[in-house]
C-alpha positions in Angstrom: 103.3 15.8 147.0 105.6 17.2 144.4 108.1 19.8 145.5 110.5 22.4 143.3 113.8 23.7 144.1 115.3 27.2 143.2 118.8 28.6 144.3 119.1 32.1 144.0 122.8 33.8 145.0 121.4 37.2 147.0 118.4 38.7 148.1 117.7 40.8 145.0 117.1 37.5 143.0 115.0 35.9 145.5 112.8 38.9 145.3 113.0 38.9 141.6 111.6 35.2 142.2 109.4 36.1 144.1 108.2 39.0 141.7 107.7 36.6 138.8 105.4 34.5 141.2 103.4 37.5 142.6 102.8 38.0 138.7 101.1 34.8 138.3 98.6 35.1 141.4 95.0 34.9 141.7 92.7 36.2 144.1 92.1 33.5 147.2 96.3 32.4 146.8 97.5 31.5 150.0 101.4 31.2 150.4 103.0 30.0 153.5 106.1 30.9 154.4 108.7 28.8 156.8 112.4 29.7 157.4 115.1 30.6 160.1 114.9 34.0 161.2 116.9 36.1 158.5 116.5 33.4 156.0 114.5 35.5 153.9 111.1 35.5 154.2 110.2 38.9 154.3 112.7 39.6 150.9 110.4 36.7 149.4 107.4 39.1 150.8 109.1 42.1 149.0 109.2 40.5 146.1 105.9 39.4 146.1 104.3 42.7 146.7 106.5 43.6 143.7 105.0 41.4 141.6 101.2 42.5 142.5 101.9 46.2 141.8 101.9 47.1 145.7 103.9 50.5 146.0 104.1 51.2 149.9 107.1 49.2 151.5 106.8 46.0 152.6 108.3 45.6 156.1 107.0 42.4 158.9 104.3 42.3 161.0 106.1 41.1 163.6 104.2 43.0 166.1 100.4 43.6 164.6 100.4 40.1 163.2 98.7 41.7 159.6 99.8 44.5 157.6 97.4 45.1 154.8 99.1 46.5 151.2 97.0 47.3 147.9 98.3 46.4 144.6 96.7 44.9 141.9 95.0 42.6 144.2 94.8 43.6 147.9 98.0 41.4 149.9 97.8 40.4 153.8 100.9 39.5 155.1 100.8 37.6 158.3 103.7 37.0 160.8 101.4 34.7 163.3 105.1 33.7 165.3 103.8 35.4 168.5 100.2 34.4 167.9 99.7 32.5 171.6 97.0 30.3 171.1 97.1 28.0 167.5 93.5 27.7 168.0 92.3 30.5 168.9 89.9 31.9 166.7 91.5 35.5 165.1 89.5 35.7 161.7 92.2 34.2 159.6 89.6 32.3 157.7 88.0 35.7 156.1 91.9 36.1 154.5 92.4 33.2 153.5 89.2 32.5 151.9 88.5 36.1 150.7 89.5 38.5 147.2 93.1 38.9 147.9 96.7 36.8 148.3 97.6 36.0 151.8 101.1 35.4 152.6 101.7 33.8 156.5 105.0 33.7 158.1 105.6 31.2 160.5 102.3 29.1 159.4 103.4 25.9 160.6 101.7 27.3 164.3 98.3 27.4 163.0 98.4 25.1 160.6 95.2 23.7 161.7 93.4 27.1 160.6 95.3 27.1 157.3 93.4 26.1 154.0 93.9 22.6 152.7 94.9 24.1 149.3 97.9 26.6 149.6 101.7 27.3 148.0 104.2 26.2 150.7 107.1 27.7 150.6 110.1 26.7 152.8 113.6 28.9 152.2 116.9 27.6 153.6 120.1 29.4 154.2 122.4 27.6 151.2 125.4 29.9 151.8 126.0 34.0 153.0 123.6 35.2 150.7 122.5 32.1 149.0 119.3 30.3 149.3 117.5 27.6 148.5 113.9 27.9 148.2 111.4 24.6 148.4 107.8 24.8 146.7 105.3 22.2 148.0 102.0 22.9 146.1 99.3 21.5 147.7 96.1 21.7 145.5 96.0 20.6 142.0 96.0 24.6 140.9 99.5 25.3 143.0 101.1 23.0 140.8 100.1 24.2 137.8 101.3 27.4 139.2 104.5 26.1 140.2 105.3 24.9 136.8 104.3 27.9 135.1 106.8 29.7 137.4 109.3 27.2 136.8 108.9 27.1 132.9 
């Protein structure tokens, strides 16, 4: 499995990152997020949103698991960290498999439920406000869309 690497030197560019990716989305995307807590998922999220014309705020779903946004395509943004039971049945298949980009925090716990094709996106702490973020595409079109974003 190929993987990219970015740096980017606050949270501002990571969104801006992020913003140029949210560009290049299609309808059925799934991106998954991993990171320390702080690391700067939810900034990626931001960014993301950005990028698909959403205009409300883009805050965690820490507590409802999915917040819903509209932009140019509808975005669900997942935080499944206090989901209790990985395999548990909570409709995440009619998100990931339905007319929108679904972006899931913390998806290494259900990772069973997750789509065999998806963007996963790790981001490490690479300094006080540095980071470095790691792209594994997994599915033939994520890597095409990696290096598009990349070029």
């Amino acid at each position: 499995m190929e993987k990219y690497k970015v740096h980017t030197s606050s949270p501002e560019e990571t969104m801006k990152f992020a913003n140029r990716l949210g560009e290049l989305l299609i309808a059925g995307s799934v991106i998954t997020l991993e990171g320390d807590l702080g690391a700067g998922k939810t900034h990626f999220t931001k960014g993301l949103a950005k990028g698909l014309g959403v205009k409300r705020t883009v805050n965690s779903p820490t507590f409802t698991i999915i917040k819903e946004y509209q932009g140019r395509l509808p975005l669900y943004h997942m935080d499944v960290y206090r989901v209790c039971e990985a395999d548990e049945d909570l409709g995440f298949d009619e998100y990931f498999y339905g007319d929108g980009i679904t972006v899931v925090e913390w998806a290494s716990l259900i990772n069973e439920q997750l789509p065999r094709e998806r963007l996963s996106v790790e981001i490490y702490h690479a300094g006080e406000d540095k980071r470095e973020i790691v792209l594994h595409p997994i599915g033939e079109w994520y890597n095409k869309l990696c290096k598009e974003l990349l070029n």
